[in-house]
LUMDREN-112223 format. One record per residue: chain; residue number from 1; z, x, y of N, C-alpha, C, CB in turn; residue in three letters. Coordinates in Angstrom, 2 decimals, decimal comma. Glycine has a CB too. Layout:
<marzas>
- A	NUM	Z	X	Y	Z	X	Y	Z	X	Y	Z	X	Y	ala
...
</marzas>
This chain:
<marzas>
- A	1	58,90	7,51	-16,29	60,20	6,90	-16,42	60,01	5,45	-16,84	61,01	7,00	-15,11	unk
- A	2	60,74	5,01	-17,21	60,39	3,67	-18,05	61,56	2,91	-17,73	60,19	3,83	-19,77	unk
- A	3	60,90	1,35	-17,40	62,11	0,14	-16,70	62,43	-0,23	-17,35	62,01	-0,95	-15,92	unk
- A	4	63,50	-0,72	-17,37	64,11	-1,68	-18,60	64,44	-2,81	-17,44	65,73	-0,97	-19,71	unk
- A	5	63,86	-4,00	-18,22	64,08	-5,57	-17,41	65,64	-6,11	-17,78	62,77	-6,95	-18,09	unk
- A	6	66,57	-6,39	-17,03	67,53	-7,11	-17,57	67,49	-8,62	-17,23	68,71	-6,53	-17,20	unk
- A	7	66,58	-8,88	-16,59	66,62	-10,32	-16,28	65,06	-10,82	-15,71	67,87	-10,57	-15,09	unk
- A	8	64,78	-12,39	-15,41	63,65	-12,62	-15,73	63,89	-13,93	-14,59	63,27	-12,75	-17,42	unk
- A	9	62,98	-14,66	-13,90	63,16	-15,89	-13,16	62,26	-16,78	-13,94	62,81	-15,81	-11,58	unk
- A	10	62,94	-18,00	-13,65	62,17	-19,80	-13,87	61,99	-20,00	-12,28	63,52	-21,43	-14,75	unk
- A	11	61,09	-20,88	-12,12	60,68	-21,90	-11,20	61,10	-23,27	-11,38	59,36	-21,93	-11,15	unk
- A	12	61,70	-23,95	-10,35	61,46	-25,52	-10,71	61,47	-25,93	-8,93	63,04	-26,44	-11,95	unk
- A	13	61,77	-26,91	-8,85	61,62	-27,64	-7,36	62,29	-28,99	-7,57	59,90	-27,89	-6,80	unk
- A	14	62,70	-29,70	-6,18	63,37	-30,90	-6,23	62,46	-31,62	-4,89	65,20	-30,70	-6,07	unk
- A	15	62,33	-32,81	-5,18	61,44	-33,37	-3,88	62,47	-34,67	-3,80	59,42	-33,80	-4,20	unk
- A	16	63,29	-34,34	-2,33	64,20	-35,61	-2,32	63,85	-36,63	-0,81	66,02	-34,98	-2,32	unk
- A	17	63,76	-37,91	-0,61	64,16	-38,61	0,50	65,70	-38,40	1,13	63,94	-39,97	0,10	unk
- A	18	65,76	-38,72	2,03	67,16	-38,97	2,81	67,69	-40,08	2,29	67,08	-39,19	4,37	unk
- A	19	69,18	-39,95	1,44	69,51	-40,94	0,86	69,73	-41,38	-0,31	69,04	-41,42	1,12	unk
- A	20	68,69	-40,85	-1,29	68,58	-40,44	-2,76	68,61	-39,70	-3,09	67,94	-40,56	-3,36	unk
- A	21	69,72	-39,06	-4,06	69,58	-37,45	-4,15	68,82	-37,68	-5,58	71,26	-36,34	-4,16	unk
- A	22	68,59	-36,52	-6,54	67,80	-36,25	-7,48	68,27	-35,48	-8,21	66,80	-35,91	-7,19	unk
- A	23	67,69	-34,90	-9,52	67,98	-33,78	-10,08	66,70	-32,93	-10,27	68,67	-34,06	-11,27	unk
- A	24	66,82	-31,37	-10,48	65,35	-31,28	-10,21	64,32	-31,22	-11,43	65,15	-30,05	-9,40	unk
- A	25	63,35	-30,79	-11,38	62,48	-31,01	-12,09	62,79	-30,22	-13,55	61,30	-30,69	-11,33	unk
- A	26	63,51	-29,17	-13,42	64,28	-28,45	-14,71	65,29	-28,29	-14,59	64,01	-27,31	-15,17	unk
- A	27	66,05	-28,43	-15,45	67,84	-28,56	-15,82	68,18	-26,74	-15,56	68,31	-29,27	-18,08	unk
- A	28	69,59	-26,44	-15,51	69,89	-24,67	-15,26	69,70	-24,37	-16,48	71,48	-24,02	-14,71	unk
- A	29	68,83	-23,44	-16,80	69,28	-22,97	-18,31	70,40	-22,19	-18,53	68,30	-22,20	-18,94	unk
- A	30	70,45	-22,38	-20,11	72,15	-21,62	-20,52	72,37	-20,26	-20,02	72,44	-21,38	-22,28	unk
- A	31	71,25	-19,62	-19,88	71,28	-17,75	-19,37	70,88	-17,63	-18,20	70,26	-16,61	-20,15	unk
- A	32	71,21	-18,71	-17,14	70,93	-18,78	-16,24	72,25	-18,15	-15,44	70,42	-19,99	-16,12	unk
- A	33	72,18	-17,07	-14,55	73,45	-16,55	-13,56	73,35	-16,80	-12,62	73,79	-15,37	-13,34	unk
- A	34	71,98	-16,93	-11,50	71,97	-17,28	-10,12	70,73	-18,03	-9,82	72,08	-16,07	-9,24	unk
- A	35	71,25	-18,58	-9,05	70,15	-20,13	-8,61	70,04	-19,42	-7,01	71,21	-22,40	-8,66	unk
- A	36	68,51	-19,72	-6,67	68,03	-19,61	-5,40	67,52	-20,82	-4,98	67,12	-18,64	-5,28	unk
- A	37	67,62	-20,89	-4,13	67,28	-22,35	-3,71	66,84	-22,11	-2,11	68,75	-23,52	-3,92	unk
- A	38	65,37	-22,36	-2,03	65,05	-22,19	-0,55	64,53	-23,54	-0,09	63,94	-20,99	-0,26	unk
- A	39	64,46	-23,84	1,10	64,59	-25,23	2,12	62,67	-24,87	2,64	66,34	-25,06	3,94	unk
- A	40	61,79	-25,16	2,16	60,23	-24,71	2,86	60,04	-26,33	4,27	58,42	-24,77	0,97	unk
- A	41	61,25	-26,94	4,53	61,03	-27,81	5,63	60,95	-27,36	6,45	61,65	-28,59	5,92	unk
- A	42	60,50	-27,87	7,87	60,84	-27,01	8,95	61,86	-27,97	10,12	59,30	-26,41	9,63	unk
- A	43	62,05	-29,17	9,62	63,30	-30,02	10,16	64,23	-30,11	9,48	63,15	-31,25	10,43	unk
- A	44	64,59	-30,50	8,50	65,42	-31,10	7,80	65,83	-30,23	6,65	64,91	-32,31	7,46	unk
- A	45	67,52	-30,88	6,62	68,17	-29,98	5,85	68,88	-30,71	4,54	69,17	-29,26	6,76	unk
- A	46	68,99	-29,86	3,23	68,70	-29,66	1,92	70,38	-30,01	1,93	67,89	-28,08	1,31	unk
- A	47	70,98	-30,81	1,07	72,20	-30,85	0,60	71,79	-30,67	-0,71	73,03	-32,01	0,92	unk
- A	48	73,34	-30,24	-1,54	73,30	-29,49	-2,81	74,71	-29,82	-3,21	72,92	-27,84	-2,70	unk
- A	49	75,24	-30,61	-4,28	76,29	-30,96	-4,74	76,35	-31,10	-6,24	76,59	-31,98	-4,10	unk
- A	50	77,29	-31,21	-7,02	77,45	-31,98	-8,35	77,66	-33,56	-8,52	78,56	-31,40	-8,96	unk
- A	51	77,10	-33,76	-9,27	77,75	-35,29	-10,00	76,30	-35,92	-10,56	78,69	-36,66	-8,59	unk
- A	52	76,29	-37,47	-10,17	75,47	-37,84	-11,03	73,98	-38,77	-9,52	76,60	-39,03	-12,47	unk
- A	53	72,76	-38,15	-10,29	71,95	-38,52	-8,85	71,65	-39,84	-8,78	70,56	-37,80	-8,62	unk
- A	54	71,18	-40,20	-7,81	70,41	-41,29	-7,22	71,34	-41,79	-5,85	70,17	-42,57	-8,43	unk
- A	55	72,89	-41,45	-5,58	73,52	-41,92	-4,36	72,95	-40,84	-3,30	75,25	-41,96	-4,47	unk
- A	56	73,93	-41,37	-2,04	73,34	-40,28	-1,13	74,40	-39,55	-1,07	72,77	-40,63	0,27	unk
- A	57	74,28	-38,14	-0,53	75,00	-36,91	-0,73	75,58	-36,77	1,04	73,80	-35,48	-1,45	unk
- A	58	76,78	-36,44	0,55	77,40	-36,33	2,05	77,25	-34,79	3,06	79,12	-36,60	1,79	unk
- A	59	77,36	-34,77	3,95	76,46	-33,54	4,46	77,91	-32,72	4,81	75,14	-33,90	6,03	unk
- A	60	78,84	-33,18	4,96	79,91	-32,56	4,75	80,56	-32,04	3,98	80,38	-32,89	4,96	unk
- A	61	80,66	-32,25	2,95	81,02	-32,21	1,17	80,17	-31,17	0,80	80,62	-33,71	0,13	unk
- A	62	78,93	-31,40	1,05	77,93	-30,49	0,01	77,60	-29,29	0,93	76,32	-31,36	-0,54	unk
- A	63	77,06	-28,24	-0,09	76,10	-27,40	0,27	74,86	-27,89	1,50	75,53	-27,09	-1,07	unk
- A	64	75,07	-27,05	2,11	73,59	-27,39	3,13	73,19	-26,19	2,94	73,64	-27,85	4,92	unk
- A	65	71,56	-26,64	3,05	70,69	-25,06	2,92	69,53	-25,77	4,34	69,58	-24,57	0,66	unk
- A	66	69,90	-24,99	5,34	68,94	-25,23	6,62	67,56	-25,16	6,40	69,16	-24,27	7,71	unk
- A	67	66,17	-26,08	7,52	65,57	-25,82	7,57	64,96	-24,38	7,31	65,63	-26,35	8,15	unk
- A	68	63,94	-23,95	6,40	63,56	-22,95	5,73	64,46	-22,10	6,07	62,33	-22,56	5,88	unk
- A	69	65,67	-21,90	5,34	66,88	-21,20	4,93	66,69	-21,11	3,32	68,30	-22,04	5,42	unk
- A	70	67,92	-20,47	3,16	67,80	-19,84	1,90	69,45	-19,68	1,18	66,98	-18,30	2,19	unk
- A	71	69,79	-20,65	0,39	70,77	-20,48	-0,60	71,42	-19,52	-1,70	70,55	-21,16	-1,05	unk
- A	72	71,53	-18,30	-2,14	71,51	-18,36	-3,28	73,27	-18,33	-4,11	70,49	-17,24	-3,54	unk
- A	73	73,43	-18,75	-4,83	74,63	-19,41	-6,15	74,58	-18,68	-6,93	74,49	-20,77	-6,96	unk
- A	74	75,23	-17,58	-7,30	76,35	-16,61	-9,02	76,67	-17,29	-9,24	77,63	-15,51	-9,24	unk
- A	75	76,16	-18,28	-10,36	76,90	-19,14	-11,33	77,16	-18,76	-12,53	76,36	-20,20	-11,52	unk
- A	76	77,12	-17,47	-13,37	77,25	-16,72	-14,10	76,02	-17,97	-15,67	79,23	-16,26	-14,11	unk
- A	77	76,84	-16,94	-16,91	75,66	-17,89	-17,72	76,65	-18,89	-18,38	74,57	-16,97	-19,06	unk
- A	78	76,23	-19,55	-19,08	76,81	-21,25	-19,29	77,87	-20,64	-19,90	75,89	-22,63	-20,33	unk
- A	79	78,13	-19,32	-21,14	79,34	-19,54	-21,75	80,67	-18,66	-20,29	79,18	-18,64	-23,69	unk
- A	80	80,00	-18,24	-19,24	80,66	-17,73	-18,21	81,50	-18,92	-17,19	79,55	-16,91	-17,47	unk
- A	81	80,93	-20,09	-17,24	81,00	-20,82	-16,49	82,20	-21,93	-16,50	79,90	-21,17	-16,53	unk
- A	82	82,82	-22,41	-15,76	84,01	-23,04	-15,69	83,56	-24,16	-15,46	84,96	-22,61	-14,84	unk
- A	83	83,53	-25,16	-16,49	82,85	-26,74	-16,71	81,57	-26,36	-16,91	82,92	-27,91	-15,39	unk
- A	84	80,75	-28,11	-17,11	79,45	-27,75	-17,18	79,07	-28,34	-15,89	78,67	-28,22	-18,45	unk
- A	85	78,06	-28,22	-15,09	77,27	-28,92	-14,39	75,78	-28,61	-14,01	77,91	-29,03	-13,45	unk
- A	86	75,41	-29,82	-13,72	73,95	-29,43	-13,11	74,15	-29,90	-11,73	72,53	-30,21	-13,86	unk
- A	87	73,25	-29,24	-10,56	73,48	-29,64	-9,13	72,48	-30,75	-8,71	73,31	-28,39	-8,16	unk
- A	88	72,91	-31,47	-7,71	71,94	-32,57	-7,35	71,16	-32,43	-6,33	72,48	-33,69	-7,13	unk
- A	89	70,25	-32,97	-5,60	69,61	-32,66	-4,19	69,49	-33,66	-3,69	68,38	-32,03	-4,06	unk
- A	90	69,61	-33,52	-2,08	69,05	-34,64	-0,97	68,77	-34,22	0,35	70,01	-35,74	-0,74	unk
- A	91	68,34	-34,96	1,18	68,36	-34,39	2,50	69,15	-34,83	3,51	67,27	-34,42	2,96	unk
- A	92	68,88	-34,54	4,77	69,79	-35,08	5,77	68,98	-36,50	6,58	70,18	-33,73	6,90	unk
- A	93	67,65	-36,00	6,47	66,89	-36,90	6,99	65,21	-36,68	6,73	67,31	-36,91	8,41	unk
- A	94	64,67	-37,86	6,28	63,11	-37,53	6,20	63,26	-37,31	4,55	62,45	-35,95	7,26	unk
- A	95	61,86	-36,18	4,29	61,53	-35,88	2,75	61,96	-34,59	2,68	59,97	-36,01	2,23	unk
- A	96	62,20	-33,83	1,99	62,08	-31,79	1,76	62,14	-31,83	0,20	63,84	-30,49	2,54	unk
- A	97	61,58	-30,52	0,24	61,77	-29,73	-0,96	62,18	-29,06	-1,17	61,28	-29,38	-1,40	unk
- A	98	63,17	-28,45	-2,09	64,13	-27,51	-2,46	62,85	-26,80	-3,57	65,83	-28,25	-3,17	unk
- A	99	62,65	-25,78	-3,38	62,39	-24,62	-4,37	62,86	-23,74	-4,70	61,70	-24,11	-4,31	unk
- A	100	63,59	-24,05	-6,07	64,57	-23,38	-6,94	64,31	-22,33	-7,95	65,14	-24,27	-7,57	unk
- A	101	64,44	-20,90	-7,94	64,31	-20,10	-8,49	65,45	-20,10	-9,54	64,11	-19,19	-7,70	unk
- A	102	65,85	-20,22	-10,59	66,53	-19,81	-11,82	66,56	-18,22	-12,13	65,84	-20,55	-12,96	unk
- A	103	67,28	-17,10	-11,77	67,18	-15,55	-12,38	68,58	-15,99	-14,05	68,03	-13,84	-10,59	unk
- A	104	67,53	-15,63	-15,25	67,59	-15,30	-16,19	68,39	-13,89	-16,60	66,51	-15,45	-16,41	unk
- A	105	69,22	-14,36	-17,56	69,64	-13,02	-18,19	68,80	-13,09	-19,42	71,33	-12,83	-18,51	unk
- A	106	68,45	-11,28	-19,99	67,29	-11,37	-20,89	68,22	-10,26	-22,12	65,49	-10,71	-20,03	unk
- A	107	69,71	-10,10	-21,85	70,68	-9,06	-22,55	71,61	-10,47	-23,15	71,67	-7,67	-21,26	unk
- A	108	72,47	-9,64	-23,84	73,12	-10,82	-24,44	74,71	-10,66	-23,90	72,95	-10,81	-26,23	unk
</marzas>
């Protein structure tokens, strides 16, 4: 029997302080439908918002993704999508890393 792939993942990561949010290391691509985003801290927790980085991100407002928790976002693909955006990162306190999986559409 034979698979047929309809979709494919990217890697990227965000390494933020408490305070500065960031953008991460790769932008969403256009055939991008769902973002995973896992928290590998074991204190501190991952905010996740829009706009533009370097302020600090409010922990109320945004997405929180808990100590090694796990996010994932249907953001469909860019011509699916209502506005454009890219998401920002920060923490609540201390350093973390967000490791962000990108799943690819590979159909048109």
């Amino acid at each position: 029997m034979a698979l047929y792939k309809t979709s494919t993942t990217q890697a990227t990561s965000a390494s933020c302080s408490a305070g500065t949010s960031v953008n991460p290391s790769n932008a969403i691509p256009d055939n991008c439908h769902t973002v995973i985003i896992y928290n590998e801290d074991t204190t501190n927790t991952i905010l996740i918002n829009t706009g533009t980085a370097g302020g600090a991100l409010a922990k109320a407002t945004s997405s929180n993704v808990p100590p090694q928790g796990t996010l994932t976002l249907a953001i469909g693909v860019r011509s699916e999508r209502v506005g454009l955006f890219d998401f920002i990162y920060d923490c609540d306190a201390g350093t973390a890393t967000a490791r962000i999986t990108y799943v690819l559409s590979l159909g048109s």
